[in-house]
C-alpha positions in Angstrom: -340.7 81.0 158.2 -343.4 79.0 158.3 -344.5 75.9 156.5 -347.0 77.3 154.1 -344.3 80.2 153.1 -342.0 77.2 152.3 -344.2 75.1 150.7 -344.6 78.8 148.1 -341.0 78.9 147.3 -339.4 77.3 144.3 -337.2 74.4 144.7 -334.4 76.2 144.3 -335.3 78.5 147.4 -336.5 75.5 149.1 -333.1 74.0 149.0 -331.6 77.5 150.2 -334.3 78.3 153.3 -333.1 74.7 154.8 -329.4 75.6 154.2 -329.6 78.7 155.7 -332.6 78.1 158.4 -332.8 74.9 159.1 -330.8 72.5 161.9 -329.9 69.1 161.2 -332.0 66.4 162.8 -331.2 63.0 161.6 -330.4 60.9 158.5 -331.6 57.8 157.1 -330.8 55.5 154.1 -333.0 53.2 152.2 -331.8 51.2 149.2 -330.3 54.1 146.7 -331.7 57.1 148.6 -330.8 59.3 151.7 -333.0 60.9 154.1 -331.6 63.7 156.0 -333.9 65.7 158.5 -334.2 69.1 158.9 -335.9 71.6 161.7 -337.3 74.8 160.5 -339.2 76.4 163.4 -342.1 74.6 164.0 -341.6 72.1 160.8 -339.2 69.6 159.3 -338.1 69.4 156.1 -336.3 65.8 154.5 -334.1 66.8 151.7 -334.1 63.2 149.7 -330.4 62.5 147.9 -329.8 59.9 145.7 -326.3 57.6 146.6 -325.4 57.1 142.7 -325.1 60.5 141.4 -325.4 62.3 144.5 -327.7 64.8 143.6 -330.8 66.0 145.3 -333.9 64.1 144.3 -336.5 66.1 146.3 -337.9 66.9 149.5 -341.1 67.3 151.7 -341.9 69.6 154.3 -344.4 68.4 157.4 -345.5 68.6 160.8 -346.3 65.5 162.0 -347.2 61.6 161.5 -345.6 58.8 159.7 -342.7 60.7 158.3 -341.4 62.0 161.9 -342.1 58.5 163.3 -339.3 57.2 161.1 -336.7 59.0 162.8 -337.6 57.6 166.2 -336.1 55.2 168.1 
């Protein structure tokens, strides 16, 4: 899969390709929210989940830059 074939899916599917296809990188918290990182082939996915109701708030695929710099020592 790549990122512009994810980026087509519905949320829903979304949710289900990183399930299924991609590995577990990292988390992070921040206030009410959790980060976790995923790899999908040549991409990452963070799924964002919120601490209160624990439900999934969102998430954004990338390559590169700021939001992969986060996750870094």
């Amino acid at each position: 899969m790549k990122i512009y074939d994810f980026i087509c899916l519905d949320e829903d599917a979304r949710y289900q390709a990183v399930w299924d296809n991609g590995t577990y990188v990292d988390s992070k918290a921040k206030d009410a929210i959790i980060c976790q990182l995923y790899a999908i082939n040549d991409f990452f996915v963070e799924l964002h989940y919120h601490l209160a109701t624990n439900k999934l708030i969102g998430n954004l695929p990338f390559k590169q830059g700021e939001h992969l710099e986060k996750y870094l020592p």
